[in-house]
C-alpha positions as CSV (number, residue, x, y, z in Angstrom):
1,X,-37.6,30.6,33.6
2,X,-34.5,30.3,32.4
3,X,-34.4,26.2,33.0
4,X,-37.4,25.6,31.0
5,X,-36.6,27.9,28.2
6,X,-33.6,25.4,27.4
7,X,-35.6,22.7,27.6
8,X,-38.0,24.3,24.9
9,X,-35.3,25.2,22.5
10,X,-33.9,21.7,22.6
11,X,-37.4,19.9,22.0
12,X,-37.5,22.7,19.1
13,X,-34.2,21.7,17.8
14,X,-35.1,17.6,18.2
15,X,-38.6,18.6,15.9
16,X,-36.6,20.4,13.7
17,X,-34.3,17.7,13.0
18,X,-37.0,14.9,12.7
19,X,-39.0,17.4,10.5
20,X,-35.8,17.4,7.9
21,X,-35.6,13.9,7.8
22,X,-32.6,13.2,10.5
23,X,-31.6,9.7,10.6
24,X,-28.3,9.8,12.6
25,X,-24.8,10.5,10.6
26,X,-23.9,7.5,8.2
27,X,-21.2,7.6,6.0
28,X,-21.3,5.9,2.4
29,X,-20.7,1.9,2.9
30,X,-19.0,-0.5,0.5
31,X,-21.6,0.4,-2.5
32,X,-21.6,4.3,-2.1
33,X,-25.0,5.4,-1.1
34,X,-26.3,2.5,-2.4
35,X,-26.4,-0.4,0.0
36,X,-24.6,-4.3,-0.9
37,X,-28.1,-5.5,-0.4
38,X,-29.3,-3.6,-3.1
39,X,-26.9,-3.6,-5.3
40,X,-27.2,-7.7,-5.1
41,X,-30.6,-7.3,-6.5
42,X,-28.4,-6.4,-9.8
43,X,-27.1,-9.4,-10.1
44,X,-30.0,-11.5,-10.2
45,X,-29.0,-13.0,-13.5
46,X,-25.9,-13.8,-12.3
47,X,-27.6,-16.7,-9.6
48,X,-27.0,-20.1,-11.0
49,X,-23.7,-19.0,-12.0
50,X,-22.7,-18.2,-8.7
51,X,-24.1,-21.4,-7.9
52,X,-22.4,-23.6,-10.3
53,X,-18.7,-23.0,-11.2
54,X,-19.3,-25.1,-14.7
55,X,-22.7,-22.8,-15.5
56,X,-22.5,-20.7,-18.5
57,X,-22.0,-16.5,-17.7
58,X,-25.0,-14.7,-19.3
59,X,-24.1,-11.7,-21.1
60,X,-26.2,-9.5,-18.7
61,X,-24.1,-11.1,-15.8
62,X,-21.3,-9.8,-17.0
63,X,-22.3,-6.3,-17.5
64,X,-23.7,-5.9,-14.1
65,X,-20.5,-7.7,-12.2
66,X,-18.5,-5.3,-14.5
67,X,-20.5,-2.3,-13.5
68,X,-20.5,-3.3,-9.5
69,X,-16.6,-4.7,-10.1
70,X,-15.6,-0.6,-10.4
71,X,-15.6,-0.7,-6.4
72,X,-13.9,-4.1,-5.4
73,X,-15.3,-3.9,-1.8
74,X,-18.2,-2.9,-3.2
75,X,-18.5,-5.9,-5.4
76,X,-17.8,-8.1,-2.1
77,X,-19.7,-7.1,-0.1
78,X,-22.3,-8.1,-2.6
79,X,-21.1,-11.4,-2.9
80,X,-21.0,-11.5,0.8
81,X,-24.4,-10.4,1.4
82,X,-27.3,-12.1,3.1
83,X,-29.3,-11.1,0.2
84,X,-26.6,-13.4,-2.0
85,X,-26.8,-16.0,0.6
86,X,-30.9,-16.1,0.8
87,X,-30.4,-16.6,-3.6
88,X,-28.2,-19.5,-2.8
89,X,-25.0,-18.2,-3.7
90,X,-22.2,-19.7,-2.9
91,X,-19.1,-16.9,-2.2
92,X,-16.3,-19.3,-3.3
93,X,-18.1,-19.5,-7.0
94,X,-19.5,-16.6,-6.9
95,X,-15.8,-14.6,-6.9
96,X,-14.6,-16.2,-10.0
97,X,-17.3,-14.8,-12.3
98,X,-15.0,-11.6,-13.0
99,X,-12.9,-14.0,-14.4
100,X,-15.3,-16.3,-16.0
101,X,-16.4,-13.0,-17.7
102,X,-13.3,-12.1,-19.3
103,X,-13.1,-8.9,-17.7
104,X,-9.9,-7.6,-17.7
105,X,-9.1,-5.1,-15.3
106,X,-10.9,-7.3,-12.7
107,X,-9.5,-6.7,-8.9
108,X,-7.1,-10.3,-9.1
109,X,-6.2,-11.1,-5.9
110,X,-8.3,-9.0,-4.1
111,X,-9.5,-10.6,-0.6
112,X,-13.1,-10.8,-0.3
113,X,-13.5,-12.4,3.2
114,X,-12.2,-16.0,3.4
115,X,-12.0,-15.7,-0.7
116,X,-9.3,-14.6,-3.4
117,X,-10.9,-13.0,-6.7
118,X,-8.5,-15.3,-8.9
């Protein structure tokens, strides 16, 4: 009896889990709780000028790269995404829109892959 009353109190403990919504431990990522593929959907207004190193920075660009810019790896891993890829971006134009912004406590020199945030 004993045998089978473990087993029960294990499946109880597996329902239980799956019942509160377990999904496995994960700890926050580059973007907080937030993944880098979501947070790329921010930057939607920022797509031809990570496209084009001579395209004009909108305004709303700006804010957004500022905003996401807070968290360096964060900002990144955006850049690095396959959501940024699938838009077209291109990583080594895409990293110098913190400058082309005029954003001053932007993360200079900060590694981002193969790239350097100038």
């Amino acid at each position: 009896m004993e045998g089978p009353m473990k087993h029960i109190c294990c499946l109880v403990f597996l329902v239980i889990l799956v019942i509160a919504g377990f999904d496995g431990v994960y700890g926050a990522g580059e973007c907080g709780k937030s993944s880098p593929e979501a947070e790329a959907l921010k930057l939607a207004p920022c797509v031809s000028a990570a496209q084009d190193v001579n395209a004009q920075v909108s305004d709303r660009c700006c804010s957004q790269v500022k905003k996401i810019g807070q968290n360096p790896s964060c900002l990144c891993a955006v850049m690095l995404s396959n959501t940024a890829k699938s838009a077209g971006v291109k990583p080594e134009v895409a990293v110098t829109i913190p400058k082309r912004c005029n954003i001053a406590d932007r993360p200079v020199g900060y590694k981002c892959g193969a790239y350097t945030m100038p």
